[in-house]
N, CA, C and O atoms as a GROMACS GRO file, in nm:
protein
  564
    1UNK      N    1  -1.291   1.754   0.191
    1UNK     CA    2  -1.270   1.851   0.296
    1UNK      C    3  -1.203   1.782   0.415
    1UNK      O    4  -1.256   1.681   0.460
    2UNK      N    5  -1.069   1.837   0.480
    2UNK     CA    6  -1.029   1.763   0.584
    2UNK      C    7  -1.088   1.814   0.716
    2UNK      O    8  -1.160   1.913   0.725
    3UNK      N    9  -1.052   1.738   0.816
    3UNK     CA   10  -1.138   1.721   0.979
    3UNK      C   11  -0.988   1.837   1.055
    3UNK      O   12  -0.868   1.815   1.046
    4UNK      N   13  -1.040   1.927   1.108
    4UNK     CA   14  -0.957   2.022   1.211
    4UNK      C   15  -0.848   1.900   1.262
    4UNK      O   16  -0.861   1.786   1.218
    5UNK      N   17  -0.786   1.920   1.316
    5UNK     CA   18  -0.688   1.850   1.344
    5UNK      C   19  -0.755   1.771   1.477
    5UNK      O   20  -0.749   1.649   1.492
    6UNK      N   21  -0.838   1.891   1.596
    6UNK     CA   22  -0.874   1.839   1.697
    6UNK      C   23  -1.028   1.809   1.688
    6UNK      O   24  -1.099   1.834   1.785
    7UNK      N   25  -1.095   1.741   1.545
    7UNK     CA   26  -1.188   1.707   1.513
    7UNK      C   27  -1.192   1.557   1.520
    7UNK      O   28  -1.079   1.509   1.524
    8UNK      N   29  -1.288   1.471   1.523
    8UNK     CA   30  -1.316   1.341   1.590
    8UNK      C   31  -1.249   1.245   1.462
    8UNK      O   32  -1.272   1.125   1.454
    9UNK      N   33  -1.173   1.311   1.377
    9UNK     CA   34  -1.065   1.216   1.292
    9UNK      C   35  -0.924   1.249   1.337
    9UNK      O   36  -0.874   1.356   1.372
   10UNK      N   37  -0.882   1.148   1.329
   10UNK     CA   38  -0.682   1.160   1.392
   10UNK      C   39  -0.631   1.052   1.270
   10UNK      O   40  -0.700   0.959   1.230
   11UNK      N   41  -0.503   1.084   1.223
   11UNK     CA   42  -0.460   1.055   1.088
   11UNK      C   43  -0.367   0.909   1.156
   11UNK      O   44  -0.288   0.914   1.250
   12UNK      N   45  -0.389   0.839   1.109
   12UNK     CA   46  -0.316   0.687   1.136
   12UNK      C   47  -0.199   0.662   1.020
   12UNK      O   48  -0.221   0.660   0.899
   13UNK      N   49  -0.073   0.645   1.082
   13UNK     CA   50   0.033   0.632   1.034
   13UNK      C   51   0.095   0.481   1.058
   13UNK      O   52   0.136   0.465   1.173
   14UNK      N   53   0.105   0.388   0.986
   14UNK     CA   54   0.166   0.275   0.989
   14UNK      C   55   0.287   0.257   0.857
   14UNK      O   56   0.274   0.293   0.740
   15UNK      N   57   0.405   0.190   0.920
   15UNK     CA   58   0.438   0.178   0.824
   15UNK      C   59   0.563  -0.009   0.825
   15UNK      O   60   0.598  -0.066   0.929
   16UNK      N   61   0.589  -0.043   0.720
   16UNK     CA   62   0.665  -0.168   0.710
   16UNK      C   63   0.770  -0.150   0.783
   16UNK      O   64   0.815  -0.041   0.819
   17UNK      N   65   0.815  -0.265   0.810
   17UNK     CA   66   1.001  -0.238   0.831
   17UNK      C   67   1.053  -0.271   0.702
   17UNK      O   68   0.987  -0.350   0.634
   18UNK      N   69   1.199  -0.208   0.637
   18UNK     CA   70   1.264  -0.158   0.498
   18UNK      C   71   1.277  -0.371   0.447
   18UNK      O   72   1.305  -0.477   0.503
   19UNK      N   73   1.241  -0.329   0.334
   19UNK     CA   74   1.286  -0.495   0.269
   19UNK      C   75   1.403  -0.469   0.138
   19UNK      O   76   1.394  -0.404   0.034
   20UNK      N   77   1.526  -0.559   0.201
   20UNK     CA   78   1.616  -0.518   0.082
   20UNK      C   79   1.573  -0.624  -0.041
   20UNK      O   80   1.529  -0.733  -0.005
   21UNK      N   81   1.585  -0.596  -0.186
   21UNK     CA   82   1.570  -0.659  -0.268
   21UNK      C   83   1.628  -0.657  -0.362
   21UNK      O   84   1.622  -0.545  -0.411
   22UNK      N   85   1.703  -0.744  -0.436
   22UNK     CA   86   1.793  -0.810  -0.469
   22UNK      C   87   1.777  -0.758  -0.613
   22UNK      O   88   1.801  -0.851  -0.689
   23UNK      N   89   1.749  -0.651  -0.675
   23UNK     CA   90   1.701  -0.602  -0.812
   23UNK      C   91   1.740  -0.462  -0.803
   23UNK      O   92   1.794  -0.428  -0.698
   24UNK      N   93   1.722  -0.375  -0.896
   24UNK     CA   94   1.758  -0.198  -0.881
   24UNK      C   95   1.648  -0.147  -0.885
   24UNK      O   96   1.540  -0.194  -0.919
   25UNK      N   97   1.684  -0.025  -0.840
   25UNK     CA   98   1.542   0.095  -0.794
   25UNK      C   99   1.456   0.053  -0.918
   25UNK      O  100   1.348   0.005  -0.885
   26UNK      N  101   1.485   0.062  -1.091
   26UNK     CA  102   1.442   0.050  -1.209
   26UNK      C  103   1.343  -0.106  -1.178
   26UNK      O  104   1.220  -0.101  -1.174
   27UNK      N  105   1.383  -0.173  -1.168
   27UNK     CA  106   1.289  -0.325  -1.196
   27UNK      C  107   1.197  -0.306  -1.055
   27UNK      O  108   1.084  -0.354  -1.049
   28UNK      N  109   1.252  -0.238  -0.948
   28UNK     CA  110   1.125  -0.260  -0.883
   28UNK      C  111   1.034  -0.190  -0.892
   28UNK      O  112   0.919  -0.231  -0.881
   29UNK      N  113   1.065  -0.063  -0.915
   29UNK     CA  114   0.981   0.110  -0.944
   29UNK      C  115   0.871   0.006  -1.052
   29UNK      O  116   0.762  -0.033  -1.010
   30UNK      N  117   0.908  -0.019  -1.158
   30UNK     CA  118   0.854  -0.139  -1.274
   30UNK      C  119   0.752  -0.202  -1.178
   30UNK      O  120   0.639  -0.163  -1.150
   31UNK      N  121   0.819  -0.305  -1.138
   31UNK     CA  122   0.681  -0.397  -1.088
   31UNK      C  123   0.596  -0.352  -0.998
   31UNK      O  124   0.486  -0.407  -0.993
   32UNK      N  125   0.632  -0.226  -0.891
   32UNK     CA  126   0.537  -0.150  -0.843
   32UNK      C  127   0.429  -0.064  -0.911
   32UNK      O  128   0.324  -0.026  -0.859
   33UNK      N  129   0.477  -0.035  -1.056
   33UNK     CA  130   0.376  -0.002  -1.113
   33UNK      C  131   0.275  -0.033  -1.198
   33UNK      O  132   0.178   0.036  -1.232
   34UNK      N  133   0.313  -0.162  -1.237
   34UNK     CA  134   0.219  -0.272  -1.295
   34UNK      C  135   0.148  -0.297  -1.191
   34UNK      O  136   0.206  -0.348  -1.095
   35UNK      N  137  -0.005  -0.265  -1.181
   35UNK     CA  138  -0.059  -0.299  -1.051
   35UNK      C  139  -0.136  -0.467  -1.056
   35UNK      O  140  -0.181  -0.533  -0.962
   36UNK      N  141  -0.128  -0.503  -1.210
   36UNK     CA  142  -0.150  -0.649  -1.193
   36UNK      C  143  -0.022  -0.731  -1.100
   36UNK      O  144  -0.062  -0.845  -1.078
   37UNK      N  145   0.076  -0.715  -1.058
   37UNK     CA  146   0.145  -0.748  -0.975
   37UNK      C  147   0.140  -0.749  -0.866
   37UNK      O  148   0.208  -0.832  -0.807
   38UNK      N  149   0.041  -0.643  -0.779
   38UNK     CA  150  -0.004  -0.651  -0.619
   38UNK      C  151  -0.070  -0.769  -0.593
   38UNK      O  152  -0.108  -0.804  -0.482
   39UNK      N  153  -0.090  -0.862  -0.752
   39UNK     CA  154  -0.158  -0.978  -0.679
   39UNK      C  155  -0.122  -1.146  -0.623
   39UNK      O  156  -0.177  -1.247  -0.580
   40UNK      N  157   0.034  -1.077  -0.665
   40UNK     CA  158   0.155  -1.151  -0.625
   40UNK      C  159   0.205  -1.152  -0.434
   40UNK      O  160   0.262  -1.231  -0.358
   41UNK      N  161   0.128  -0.985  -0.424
   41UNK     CA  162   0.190  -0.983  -0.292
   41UNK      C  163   0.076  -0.980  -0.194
   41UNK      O  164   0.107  -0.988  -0.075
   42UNK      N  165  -0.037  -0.972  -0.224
   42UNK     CA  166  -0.154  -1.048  -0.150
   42UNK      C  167  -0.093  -1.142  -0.027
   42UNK      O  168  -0.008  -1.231  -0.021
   43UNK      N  169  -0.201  -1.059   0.088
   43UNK     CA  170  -0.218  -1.193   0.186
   43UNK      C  171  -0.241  -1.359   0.118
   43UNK      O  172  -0.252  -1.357  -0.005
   44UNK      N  173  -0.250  -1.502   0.182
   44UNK     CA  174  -0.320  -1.590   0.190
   44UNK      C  175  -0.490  -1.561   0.161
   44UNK      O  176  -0.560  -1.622   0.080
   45UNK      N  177  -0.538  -1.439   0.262
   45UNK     CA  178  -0.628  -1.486   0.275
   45UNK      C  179  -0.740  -1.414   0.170
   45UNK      O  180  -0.863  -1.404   0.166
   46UNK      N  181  -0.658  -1.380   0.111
   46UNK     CA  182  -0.732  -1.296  -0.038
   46UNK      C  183  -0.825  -1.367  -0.143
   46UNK      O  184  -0.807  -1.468  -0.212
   47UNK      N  185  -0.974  -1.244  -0.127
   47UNK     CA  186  -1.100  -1.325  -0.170
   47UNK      C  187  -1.107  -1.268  -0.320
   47UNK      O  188  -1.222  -1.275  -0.363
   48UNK      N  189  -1.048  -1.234  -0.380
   48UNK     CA  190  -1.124  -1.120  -0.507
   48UNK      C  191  -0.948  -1.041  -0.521
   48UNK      O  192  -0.874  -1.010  -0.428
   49UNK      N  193  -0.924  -1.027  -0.668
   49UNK     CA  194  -0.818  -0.955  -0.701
   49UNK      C  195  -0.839  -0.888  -0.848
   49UNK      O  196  -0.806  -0.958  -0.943
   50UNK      N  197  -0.888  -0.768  -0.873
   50UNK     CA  198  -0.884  -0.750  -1.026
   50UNK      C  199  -0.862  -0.659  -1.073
   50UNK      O  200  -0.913  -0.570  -1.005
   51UNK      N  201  -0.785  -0.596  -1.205
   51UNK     CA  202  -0.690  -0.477  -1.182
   51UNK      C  203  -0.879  -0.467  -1.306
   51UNK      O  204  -0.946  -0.542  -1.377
   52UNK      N  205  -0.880  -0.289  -1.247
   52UNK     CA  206  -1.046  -0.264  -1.316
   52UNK      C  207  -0.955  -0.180  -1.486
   52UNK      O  208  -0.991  -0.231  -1.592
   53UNK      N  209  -0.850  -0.064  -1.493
   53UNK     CA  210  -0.740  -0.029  -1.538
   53UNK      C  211  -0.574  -0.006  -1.514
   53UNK      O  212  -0.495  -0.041  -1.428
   54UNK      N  213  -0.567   0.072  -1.637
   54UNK     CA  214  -0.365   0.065  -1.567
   54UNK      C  215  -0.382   0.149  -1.433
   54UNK      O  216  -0.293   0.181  -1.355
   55UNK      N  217  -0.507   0.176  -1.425
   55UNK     CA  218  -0.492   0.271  -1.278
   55UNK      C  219  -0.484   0.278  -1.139
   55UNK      O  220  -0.429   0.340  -1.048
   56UNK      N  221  -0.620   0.124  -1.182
   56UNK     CA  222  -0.715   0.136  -1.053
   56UNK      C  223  -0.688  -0.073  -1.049
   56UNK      O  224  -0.668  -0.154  -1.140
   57UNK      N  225  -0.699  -0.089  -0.914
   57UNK     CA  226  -0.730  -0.243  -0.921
   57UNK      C  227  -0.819  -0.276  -0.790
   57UNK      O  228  -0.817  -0.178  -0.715
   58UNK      N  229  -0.868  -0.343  -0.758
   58UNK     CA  230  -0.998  -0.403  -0.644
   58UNK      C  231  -0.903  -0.507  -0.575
   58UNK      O  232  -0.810  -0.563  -0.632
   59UNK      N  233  -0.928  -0.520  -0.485
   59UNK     CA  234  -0.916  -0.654  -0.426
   59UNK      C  235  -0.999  -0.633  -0.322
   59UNK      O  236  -1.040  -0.520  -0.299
   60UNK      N  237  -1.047  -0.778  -0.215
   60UNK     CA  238  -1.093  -0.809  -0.110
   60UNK      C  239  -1.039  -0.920  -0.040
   60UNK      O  240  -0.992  -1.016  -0.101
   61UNK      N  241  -1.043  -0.911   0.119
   61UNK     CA  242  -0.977  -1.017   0.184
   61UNK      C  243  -1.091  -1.071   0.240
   61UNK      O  244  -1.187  -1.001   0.272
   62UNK      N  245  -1.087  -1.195   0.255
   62UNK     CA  246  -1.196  -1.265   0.341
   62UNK      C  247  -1.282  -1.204   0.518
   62UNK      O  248  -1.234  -1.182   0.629
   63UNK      N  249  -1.384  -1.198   0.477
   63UNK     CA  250  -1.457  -1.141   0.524
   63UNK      C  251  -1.452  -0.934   0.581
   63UNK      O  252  -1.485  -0.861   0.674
   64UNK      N  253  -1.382  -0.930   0.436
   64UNK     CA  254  -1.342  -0.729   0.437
   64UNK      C  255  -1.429  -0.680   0.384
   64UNK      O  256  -1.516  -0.768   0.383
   65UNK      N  257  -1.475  -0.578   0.326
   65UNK     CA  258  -1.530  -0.539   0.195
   65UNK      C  259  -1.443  -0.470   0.129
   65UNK      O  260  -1.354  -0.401   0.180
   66UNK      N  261  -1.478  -0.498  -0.076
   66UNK     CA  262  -1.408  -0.479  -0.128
   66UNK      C  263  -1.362  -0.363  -0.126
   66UNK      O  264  -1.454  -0.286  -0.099
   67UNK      N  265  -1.217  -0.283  -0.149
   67UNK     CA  266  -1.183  -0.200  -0.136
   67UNK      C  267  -1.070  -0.151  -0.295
   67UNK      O  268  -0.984  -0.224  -0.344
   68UNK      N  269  -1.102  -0.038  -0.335
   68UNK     CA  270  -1.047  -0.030  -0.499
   68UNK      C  271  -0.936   0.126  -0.469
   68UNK      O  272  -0.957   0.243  -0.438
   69UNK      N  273  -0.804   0.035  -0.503
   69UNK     CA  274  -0.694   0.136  -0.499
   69UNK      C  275  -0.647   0.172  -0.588
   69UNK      O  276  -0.600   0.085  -0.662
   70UNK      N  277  -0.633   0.325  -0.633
   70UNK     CA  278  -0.627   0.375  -0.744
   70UNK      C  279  -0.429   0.446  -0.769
   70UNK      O  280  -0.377   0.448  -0.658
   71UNK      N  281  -0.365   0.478  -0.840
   71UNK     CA  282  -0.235   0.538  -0.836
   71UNK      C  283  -0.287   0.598  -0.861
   71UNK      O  284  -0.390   0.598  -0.928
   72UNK      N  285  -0.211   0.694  -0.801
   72UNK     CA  286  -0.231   0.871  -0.728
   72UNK      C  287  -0.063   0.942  -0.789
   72UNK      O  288  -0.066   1.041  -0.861
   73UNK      N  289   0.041   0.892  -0.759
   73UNK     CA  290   0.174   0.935  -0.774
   73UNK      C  291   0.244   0.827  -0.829
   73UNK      O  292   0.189   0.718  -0.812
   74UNK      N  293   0.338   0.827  -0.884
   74UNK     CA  294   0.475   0.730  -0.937
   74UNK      C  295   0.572   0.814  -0.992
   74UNK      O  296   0.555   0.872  -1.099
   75UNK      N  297   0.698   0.825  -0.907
   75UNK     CA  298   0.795   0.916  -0.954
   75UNK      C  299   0.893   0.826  -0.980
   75UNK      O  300   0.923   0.748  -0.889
   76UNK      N  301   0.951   0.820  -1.088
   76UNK     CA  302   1.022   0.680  -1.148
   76UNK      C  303   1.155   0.684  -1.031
   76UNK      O  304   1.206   0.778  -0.970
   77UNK      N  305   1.186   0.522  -1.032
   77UNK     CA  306   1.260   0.427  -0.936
   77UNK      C  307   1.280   0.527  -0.834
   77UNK      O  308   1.398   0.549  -0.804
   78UNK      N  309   1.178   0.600  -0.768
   78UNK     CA  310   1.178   0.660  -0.619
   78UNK      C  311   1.058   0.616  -0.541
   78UNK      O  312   1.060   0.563  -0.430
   79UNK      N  313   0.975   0.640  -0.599
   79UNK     CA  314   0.813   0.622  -0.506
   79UNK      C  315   0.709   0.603  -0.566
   79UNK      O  316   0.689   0.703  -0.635
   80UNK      N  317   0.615   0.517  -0.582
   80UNK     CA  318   0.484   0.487  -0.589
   80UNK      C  319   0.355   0.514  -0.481
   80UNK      O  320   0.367   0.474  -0.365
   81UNK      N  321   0.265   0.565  -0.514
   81UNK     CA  322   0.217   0.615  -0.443
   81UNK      C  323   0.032   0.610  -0.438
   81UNK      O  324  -0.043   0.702  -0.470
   82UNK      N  325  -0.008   0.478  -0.390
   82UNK     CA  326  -0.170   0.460  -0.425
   82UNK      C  327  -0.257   0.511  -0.343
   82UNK      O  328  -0.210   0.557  -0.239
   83UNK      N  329  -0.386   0.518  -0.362
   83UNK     CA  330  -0.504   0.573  -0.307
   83UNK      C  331  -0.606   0.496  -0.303
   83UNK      O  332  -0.620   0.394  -0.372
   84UNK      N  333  -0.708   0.551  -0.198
   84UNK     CA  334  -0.857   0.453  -0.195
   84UNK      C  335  -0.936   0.514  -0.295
   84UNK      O  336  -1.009   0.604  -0.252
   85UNK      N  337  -0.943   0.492  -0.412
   85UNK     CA  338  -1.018   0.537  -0.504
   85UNK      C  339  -1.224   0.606  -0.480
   85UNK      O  340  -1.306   0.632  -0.568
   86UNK      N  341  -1.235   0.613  -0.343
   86UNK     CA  342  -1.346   0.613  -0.242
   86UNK      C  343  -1.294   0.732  -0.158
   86UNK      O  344  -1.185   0.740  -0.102
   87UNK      N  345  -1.400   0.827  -0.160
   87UNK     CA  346  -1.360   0.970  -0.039
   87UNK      C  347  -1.397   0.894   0.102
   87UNK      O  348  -1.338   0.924   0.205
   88UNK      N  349  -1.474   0.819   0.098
   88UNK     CA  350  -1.550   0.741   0.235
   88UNK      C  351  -1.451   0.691   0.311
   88UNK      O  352  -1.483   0.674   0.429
   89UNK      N  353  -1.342   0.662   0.283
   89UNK     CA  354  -1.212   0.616   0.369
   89UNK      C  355  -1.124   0.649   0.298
   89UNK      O  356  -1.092   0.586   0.198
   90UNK      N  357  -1.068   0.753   0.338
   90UNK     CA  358  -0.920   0.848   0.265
   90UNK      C  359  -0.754   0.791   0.307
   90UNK      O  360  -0.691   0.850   0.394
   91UNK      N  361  -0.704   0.693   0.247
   91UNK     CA  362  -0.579   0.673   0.243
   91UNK      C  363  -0.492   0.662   0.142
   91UNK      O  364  -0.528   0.669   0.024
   92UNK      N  365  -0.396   0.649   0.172
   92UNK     CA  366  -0.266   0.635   0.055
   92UNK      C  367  -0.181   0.517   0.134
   92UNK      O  368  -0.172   0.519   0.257
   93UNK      N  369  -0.120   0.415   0.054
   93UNK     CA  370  -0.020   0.353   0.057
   93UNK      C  371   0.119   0.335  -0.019
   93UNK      O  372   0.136   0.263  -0.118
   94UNK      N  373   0.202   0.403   0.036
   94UNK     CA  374   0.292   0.440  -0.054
   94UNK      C  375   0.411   0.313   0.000
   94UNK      O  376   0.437   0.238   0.094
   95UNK      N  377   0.457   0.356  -0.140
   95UNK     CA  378   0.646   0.250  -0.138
   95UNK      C  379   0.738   0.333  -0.178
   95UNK      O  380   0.746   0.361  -0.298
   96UNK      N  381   0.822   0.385  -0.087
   96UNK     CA  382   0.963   0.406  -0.051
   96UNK      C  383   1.102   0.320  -0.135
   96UNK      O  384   1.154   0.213  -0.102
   97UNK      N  385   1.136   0.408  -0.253
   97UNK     CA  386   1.234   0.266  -0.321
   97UNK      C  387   1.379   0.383  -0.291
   97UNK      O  388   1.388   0.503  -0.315
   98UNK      N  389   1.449   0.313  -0.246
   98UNK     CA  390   1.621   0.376  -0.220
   98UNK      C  391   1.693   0.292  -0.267
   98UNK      O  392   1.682   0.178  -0.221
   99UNK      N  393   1.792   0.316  -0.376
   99UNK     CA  394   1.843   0.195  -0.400
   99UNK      C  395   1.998   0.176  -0.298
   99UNK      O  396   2.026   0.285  -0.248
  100UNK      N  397   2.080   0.087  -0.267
  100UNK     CA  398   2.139   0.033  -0.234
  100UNK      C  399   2.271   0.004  -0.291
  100UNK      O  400   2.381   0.021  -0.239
  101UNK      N  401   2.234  -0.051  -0.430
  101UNK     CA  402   2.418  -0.083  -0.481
  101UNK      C  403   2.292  -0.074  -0.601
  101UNK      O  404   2.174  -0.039  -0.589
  102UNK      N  405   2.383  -0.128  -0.739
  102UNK     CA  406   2.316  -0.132  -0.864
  102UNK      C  407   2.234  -0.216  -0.859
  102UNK      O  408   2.136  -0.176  -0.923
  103UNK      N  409   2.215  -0.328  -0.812
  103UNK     CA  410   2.096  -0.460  -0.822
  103UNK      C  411   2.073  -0.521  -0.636
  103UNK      O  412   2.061  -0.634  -0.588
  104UNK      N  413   2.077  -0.367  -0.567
  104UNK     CA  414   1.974  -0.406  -0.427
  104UNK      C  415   1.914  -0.273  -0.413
  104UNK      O  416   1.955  -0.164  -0.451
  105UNK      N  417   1.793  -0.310  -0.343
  105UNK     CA  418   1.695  -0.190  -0.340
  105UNK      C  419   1.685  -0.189  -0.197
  105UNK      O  420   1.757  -0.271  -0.141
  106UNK      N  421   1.591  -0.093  -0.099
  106UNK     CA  422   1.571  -0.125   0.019
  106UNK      C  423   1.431  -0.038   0.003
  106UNK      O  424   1.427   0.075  -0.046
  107UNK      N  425   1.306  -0.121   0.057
  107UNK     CA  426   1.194  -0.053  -0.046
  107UNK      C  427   1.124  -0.036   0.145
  107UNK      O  428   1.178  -0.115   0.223
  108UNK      N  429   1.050   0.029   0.189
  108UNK     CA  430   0.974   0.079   0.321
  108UNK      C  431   0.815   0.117   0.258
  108UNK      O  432   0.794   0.221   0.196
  109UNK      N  433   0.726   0.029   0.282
  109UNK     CA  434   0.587   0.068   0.241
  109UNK      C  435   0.508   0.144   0.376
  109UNK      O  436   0.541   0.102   0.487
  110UNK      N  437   0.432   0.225   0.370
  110UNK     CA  438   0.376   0.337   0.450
  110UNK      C  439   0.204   0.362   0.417
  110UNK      O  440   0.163   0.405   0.309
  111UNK      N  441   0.129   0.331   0.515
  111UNK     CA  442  -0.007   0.343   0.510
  111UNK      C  443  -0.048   0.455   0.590
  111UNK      O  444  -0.024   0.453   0.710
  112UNK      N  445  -0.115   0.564   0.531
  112UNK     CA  446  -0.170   0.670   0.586
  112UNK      C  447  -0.299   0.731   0.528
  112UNK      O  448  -0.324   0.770   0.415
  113UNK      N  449  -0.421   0.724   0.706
  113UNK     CA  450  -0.533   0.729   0.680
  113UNK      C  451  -0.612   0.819   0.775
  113UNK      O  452  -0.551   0.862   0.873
  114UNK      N  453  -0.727   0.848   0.761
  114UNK     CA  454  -0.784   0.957   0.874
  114UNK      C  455  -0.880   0.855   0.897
  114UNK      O  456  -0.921   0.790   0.800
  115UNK      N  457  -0.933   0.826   1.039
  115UNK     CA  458  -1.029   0.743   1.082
  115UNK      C  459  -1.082   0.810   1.212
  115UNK      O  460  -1.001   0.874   1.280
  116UNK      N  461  -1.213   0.800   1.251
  116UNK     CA  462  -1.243   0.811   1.340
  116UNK      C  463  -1.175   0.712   1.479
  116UNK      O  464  -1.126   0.603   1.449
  117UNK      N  465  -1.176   0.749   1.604
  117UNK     CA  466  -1.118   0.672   1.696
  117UNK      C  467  -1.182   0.521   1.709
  117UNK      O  468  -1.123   0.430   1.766
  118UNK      N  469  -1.282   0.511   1.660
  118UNK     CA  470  -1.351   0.364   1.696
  118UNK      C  471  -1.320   0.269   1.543
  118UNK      O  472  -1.306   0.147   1.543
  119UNK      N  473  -1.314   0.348   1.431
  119UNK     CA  474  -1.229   0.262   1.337
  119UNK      C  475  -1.107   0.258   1.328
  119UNK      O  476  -1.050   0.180   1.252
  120UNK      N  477  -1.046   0.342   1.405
  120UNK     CA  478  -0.906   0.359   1.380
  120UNK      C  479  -0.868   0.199   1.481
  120UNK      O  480  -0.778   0.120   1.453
  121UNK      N  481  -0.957   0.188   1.586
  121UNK     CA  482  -0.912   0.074   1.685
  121UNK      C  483  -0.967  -0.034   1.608
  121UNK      O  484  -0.934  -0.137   1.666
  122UNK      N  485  -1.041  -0.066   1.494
  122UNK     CA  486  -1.081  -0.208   1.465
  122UNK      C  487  -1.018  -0.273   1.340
  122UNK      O  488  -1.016  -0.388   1.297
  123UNK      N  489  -0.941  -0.096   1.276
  123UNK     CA  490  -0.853  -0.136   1.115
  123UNK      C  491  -0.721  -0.140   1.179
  123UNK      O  492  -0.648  -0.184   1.090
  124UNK      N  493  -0.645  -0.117   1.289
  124UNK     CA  494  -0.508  -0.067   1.289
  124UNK      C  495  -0.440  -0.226   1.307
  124UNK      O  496  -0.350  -0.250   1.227
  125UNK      N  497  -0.468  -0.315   1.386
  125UNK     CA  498  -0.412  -0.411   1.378
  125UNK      C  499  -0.434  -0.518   1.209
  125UNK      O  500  -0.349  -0.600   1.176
  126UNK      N  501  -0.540  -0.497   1.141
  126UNK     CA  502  -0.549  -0.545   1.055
  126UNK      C  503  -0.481  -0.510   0.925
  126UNK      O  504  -0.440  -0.597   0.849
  127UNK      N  505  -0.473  -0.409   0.905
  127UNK     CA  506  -0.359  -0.297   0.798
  127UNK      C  507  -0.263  -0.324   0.834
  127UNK      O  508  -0.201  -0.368   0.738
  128UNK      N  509  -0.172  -0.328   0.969
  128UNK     CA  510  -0.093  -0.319   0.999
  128UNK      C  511  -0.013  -0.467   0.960
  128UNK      O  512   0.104  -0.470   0.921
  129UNK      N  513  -0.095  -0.585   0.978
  129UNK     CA  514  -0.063  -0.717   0.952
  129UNK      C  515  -0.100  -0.717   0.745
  129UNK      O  516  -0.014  -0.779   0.682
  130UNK      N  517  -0.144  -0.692   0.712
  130UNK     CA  518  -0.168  -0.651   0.522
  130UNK      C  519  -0.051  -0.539   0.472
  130UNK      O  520  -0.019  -0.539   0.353
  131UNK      N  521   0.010  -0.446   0.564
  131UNK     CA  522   0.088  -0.389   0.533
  131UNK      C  523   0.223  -0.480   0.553
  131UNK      O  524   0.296  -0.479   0.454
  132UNK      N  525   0.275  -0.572   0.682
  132UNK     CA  526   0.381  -0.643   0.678
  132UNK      C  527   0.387  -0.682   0.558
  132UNK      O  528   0.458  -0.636   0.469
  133UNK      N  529   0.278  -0.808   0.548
  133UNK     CA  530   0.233  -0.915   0.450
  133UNK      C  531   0.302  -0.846   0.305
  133UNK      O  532   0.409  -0.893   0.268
  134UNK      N  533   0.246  -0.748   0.233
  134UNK     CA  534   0.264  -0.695   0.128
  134UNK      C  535   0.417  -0.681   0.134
  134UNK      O  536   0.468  -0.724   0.031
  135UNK      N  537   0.524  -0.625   0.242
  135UNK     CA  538   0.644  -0.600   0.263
  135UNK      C  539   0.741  -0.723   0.231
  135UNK      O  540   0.840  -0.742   0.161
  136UNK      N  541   0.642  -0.814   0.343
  136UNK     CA  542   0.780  -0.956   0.321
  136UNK      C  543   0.777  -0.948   0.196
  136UNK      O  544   0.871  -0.908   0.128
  137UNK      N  545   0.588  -1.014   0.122
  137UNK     CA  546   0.611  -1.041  -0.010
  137UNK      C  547   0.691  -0.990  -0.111
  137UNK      O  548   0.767  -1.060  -0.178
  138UNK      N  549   0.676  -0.865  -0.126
  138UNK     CA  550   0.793  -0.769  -0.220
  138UNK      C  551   0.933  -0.809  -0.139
  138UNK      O  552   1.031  -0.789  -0.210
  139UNK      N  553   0.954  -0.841  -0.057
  139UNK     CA  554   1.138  -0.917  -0.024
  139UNK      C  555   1.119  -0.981  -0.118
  139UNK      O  556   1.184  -0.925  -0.207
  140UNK      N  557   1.070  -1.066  -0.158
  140UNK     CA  558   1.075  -1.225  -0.191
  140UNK      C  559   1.087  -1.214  -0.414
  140UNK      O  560   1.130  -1.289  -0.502
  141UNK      N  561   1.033  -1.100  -0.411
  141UNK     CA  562   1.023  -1.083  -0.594
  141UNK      C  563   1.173  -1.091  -0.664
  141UNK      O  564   1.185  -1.082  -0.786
   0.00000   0.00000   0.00000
């Protein structure tokens, strides 16, 4: 059930700046959807990584609790589209794939969540730095 708009949840929108990558919409759409691969683009400071199915995978960062993201959407070499597999904190993190020429992509990842105002102030800088993180890394594949 969602919160009125002017109810004590407000929807938090973060998103990457675009990473071009050197592959086509096809190979990356691919490795975005192998979710044993998010564990390539992990922070440093990553405690726990384990894909549970082709669906769903866990990870935890040092001193977080674990948190299990499930695919929700994948519309081939356009968008991938995951979820908190948990109603208790409702987000999606999606990836944006546009391709560029035949072998460059320009991929924009996007985190969107409903939080109350006092979590919204203690997750936003921390997502926000796990959302870069995940961005450079996918430059770099």
């Amino acid at each position: 059930m969602k919160t009125p708009p002017d109810g004590p949840y407000r929807k938090m929108h973060i998103e990457s700046p675009k990473q071009r990558i050197k592959k086509s919409d096809r190979e990356v759409f691919e490795f975005l959807s192998e979710l044993s691969n998010f564990e390539q683009l992990m922070p440093e400071s990553i405690d726990k990584f384990q894909v549970l199915d082709s669906e769903k995978f866990l990870f935890a960062l040092k001193g977080m609790p674990e948190i299990v993201l499930k695919k929700k959407e994948a519309h081939p070499n356009n968008k991938v589209i995951l979820g908190a597999a948990s109603d208790k904190l409702p987000f999606t993190l999606t990836a944006d794939i546009h391709a560029v020429a035949e072998k460059e992509t320009e991929v924009s990842l996007s985190f969107e969540g409903e939080f109350n105002a006092m979590m919204a102030m203690m997750v936003k800088a921390p997502i926000t730095s796990f959302i870069n993180t995940l961005s450079e890394k996918l430059g770099k594949i």
